[in-house]
C-alpha positions in Angstrom: 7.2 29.9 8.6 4.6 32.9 8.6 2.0 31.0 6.6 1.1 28.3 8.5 0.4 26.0 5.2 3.5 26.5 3.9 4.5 25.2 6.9 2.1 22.2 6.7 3.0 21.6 3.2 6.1 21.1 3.9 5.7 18.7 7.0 3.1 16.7 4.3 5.9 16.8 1.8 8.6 15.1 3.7 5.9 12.7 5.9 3.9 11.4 2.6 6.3 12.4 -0.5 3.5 13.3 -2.4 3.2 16.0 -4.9 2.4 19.5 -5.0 -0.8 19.1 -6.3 -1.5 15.9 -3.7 -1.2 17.7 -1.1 -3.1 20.7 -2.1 -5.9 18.6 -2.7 -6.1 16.9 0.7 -9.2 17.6 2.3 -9.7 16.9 5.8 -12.2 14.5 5.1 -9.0 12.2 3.6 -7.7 11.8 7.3 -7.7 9.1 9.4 -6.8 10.0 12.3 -6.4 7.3 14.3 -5.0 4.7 11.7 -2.5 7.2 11.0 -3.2 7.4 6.9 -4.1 10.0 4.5 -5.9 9.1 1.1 -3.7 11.1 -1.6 -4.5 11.3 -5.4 -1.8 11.0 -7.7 -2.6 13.4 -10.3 0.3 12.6 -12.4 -0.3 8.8 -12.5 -4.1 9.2 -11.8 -4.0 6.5 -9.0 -5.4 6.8 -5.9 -3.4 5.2 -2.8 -3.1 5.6 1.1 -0.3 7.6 2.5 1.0 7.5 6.8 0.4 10.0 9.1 3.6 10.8 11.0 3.4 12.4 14.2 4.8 15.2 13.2 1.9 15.9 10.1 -0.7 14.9 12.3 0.0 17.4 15.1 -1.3 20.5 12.5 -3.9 19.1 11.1 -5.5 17.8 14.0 -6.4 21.8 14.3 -7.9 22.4 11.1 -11.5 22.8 10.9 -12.3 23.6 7.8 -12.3 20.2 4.9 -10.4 22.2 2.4 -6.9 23.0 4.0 -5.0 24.4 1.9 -6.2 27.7 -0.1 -3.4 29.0 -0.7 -2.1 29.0 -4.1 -0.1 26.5 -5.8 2.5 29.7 -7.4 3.1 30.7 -3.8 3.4 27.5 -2.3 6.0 27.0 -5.1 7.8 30.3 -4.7 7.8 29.8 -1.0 9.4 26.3 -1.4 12.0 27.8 -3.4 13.1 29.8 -1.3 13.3 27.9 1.8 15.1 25.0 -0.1 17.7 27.5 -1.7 18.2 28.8 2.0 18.7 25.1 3.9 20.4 23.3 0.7 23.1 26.2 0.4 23.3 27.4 4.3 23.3 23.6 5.0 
């Protein structure tokens, strides 16, 4: 995907099975690296509880610098989702 956190959204989506909003709140801050976990906040339930790091989540965020990651907003995240899912679920 052209927006690279769309794309890492997605990866977080299917690797933790959190929430929009969980994800969008991950900071990098919430990474552990080299257990292989991610704290997540379950805004819905307001819990707090420790998510795995597949290899395949961990390999894009190992590159981000900055402790918020995602800044792009939750409507476009949606509307992007949409569309990709509409795409792979009917083309599928």
């Amino acid at each position: 995907h052209s927006n690279k956190e769309v794309y890492y959204f997605f990866v977080l989506a299917f690797s933790t099975r959190a929430r929009l909003n969980s994800i969008r709140n991950i900071k990098l801050e919430d990474i552990d690296f080299i257990d292989n976990t991610i704290k997540m906040q379950d805004f819905k339930n307001n819990s707090k509880y420790t998510a795995f790091l597949t290899p395949l989540a961990k390999q894009p965020l190992q590159g981000c610098k900055e402790n918020i990651i995602f800044k792009t907003p939750e409507r476009t995240i949606a509307r992007n989702m949409q569309g990709m899912l509409k795409v792979y679920l009917i083309k599928g």
